[in-house]
TORVEX-734099 format. One line per field, with one value per residue (C-alpha): z negated, y negated, x. Coordinates in steps of 0.02 Angstrom, whole numbers, plus 50000, padded with zeros to 5 digits. Example, Ala and Ser with C-alpha at 12.3 -4.5 7.8 and 13.67 -1.06 7.14 Angstrom:
REM residues 2
c3: [49610;49643]
c2: [50225;50053]
c1: [50615;50684]
This chain:
REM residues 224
c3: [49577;49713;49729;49863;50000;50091;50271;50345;50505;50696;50772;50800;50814;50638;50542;50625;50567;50388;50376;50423;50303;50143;50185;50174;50014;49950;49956;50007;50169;50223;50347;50456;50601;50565;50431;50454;50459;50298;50200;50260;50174;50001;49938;49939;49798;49830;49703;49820;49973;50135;50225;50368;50361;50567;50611;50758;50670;50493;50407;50280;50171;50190;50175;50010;49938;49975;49874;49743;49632;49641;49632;49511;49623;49707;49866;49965;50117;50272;50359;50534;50437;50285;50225;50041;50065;50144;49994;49877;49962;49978;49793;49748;49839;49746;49825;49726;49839;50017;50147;50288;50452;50532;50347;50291;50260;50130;50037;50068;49996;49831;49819;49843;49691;49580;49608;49549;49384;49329;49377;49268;49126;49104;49230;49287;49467;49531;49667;49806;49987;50087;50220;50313;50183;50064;49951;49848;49665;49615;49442;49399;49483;49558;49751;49794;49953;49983;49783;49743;49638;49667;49535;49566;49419;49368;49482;49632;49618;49632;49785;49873;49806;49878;50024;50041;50013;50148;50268;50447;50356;50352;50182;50158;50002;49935;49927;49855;49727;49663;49676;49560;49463;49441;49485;49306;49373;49309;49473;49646;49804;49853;49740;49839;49976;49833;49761;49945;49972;49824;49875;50034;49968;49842;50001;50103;49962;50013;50199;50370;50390;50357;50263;50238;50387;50413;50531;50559;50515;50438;50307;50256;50319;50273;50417;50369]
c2: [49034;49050;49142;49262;49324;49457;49434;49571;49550;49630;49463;49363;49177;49208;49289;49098;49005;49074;49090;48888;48848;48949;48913;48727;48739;48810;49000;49141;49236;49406;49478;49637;49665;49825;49973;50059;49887;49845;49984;49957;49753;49812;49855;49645;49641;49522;49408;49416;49509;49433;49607;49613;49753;49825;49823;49991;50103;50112;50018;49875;50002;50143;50017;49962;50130;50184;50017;49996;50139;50073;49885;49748;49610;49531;49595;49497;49571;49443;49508;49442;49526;49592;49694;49749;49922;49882;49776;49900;50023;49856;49843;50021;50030;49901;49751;49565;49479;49479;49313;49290;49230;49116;49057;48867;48878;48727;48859;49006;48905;48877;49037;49141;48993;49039;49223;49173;49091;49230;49357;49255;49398;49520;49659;49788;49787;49934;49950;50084;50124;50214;50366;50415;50531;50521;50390;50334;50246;50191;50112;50253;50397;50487;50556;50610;50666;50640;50613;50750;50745;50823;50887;50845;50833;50673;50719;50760;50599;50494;50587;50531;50351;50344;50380;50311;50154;50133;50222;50295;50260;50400;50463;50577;50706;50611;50459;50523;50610;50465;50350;50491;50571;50438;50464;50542;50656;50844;50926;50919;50871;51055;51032;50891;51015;51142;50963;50927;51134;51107;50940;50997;51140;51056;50919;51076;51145;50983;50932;51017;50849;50835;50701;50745;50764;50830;50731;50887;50831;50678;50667;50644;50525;50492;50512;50423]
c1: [50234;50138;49985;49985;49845;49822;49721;49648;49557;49564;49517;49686;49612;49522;49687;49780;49636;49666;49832;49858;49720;49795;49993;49945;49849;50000;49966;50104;49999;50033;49913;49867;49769;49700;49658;49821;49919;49846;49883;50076;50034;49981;50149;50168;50073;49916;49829;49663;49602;49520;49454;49358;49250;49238;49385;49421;49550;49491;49348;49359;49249;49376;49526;49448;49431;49583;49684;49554;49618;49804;49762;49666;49658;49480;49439;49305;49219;49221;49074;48953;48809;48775;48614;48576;48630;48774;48813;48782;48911;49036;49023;49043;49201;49267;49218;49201;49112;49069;49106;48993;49050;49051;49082;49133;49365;49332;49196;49296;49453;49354;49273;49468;49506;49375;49406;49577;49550;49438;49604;49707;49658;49801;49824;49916;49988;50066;50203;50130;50162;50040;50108;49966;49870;50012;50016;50197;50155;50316;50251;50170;50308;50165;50152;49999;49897;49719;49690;49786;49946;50104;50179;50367;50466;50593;50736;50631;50528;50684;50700;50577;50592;50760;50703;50525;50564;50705;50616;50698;50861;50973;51070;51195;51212;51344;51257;51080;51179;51277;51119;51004;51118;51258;51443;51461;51364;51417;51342;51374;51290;51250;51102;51019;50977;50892;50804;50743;50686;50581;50484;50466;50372;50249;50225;50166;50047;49953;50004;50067;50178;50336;50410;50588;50681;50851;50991;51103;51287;51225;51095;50910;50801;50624;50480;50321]
């Protein structure tokens, strides 16, 4: 299987450099072009991180902080310049290792395959999608905002999985019923909109934005 990378740099000519180099040598390459792009990438699942850390929207630093907590993998900094204390808040984000540019691709190829072997240990990787300040962990069936969790119970969870992971799609009651509750299901679809009430309310404990949006006549739809 192959391993896969996850580029993360504002400067388009590097991210083509990159992403050449590591498809060739066999690698599966996702990449972003900024902070906010990136945290849409990490649901892929990366074996290793390439981040750049100024980048305009968010910074590598911030990016790094907000992923570590959900995910194992090596992260390495790619960096113009790079002074002791900036290394020492690079690490404590969660930083492995930091890449200066302009940096060697041959190096950089055997330093992201080092990093590698030494993740061959076990580890847990868990499936997450980031909304803004609102984060999705599907492995662990936990929505939280900012770092703080909201406590929705089973049935309300699968809620929002339904419809955070096919975002902008629209779903009727019908259909989130039979997907959650089966079509054995003793209940009826009525209770979707109580279900949806009471996620909407926990959400707004935490957040002014609204998640769950309602297509009159039609459905629910997720807004992220």
């Amino acid at each position: 299987m192959k391993s896969k990378i996850l580029l993360i740099d504002d400067e388009k000519g590097i991210i083509s450099i990159l992403k050449n180099y590591f498809e060739s040598s066999g690698y599966q390459v996702y990449s972003a072009l900024s902070g906010n792009e990136a945290l849409e990438r990490v649901h892929c699942q990366p074996d290793i991180i390439l981040l750049d850390i100024n980048m305009p929207d968010i910074d590598g630093i911030t990016v790094c902080q907000r992923i570590r907590k959900y995910i194992s993998c090596p992260i390495l900094f790619l960096t113009a310049r790079v002074e002791s204390n900036d290394k020492i808040i690079g690490f404590r984000a969660g930083a492995d290792d930091y890449i200066l540019k302009p940096f060697d691709i041959d190096e950089l190829g055997v330093r992201v395959e080092a990093h590698l072997r030494r993740e061959n240990r076990m580890h847990k990787q868990s499936i997450i999608r980031f909304f803004g300040d609102l984060t999705v962990n599907y492995s662990n069936r936990e929505v939280s905002v900012s770092s703080f969790v909201v406590p929705l119970s089973k049935r309300e969870f699968e809620i929002v999985e339904l419809l955070s992971m096919n975002a902008g799609q629209v779903f009727d009651r019908d259909h989130i019923y039979e997907a959650i509750w089966g079509t054995d299901g003793e209940g009826s679809s009525d209770t979707i909109m109580e279900h949806i009430r009471k996620v909407r309310a926990k959400l707004a404990v935490f957040t002014q934005k609204s998640y769950i949006d309602t297509v009159w006549g039609v459905g629910y739809k997720w807004n992220g």
